[in-house]
C-alpha positions as CSV (number, residue, x, y, z in Angstrom):
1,X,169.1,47.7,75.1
2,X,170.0,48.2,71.2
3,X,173.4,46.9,69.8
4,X,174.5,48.2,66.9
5,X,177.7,47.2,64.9
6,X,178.4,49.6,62.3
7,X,175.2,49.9,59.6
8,X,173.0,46.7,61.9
9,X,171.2,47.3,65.0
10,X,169.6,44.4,66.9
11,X,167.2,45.0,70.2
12,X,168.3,42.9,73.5
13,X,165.7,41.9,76.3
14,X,167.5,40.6,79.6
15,X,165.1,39.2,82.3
16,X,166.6,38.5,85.4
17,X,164.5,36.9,88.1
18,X,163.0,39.1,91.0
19,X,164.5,36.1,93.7
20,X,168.0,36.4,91.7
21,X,168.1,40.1,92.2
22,X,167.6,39.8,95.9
23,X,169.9,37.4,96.1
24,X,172.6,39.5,94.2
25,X,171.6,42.8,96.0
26,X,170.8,41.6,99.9
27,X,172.3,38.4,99.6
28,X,169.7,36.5,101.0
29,X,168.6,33.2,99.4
30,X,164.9,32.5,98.7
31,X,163.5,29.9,101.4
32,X,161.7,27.7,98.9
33,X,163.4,27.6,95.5
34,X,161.3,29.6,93.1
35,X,159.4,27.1,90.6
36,X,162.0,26.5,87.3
37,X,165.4,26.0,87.5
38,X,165.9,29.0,85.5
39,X,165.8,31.2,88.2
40,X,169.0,31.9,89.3
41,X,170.3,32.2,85.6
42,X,169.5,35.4,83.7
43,X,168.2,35.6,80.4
44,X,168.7,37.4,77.6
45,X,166.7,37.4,74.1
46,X,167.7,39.5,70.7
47,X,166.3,40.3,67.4
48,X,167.9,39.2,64.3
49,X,170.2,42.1,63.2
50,X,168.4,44.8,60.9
51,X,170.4,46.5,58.3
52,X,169.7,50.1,58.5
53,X,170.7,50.6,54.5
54,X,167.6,47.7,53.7
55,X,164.7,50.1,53.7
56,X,162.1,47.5,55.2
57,X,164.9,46.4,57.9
58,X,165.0,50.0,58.9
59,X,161.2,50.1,58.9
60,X,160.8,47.0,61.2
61,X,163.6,48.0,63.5
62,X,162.1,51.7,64.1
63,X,159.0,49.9,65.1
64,X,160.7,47.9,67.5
65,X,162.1,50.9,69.4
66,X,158.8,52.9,68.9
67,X,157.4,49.9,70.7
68,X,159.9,50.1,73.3
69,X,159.6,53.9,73.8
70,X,156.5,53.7,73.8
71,X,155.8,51.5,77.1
72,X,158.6,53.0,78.9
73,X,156.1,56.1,78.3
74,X,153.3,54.7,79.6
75,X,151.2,56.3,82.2
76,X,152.1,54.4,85.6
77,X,149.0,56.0,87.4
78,X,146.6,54.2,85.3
79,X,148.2,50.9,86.5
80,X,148.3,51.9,90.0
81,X,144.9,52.8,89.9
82,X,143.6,50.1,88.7
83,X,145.8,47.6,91.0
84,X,144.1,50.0,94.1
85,X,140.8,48.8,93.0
86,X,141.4,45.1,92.6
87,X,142.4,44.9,96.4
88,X,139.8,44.2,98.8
């Protein structure tokens, strides 16, 4: 997710535990608690802010979100593949 506040744009990464989301979605609690305590807290990262008037701020920012578009991109058929041919 990107925040911006007027000229400043900062990137957010949230990572929520796969056990949590159960929980939240089916309701149903994980038998053995999932090793760290941070599982049932989400957690959420950010950038420092980048001014988008400071030329090498909007330079480093851009190449955030080009990093960011670029793996939601990413060809899911190659990883599929290549998880098919790991299994016995």
């Amino acid at each position: 997710m990107i925040s911006s506040l007027n000229h400043h744009i900062s990137v957010l990464k949230l990572h929520v535990h796969p056990s949590y989301v159960r929980y939240l979605t089916e309701g149903i609690l994980p038998k053995e608690a999932p090793l760290g305590s941070s599982w049932c807290s989400p957690r959420l990262q950010r950038t420092r802010w980048f001014d988008l008037f400071n030329i090498e701020d909007r330079t480093e920012a851009m190449r955030g979100i080009w990093g960011i578009m670029s793996y939601l991109m990413r060809s899911q058929e190659k990883e599929k593949a290549n998880a098919a041919t790991k299994e016995p």
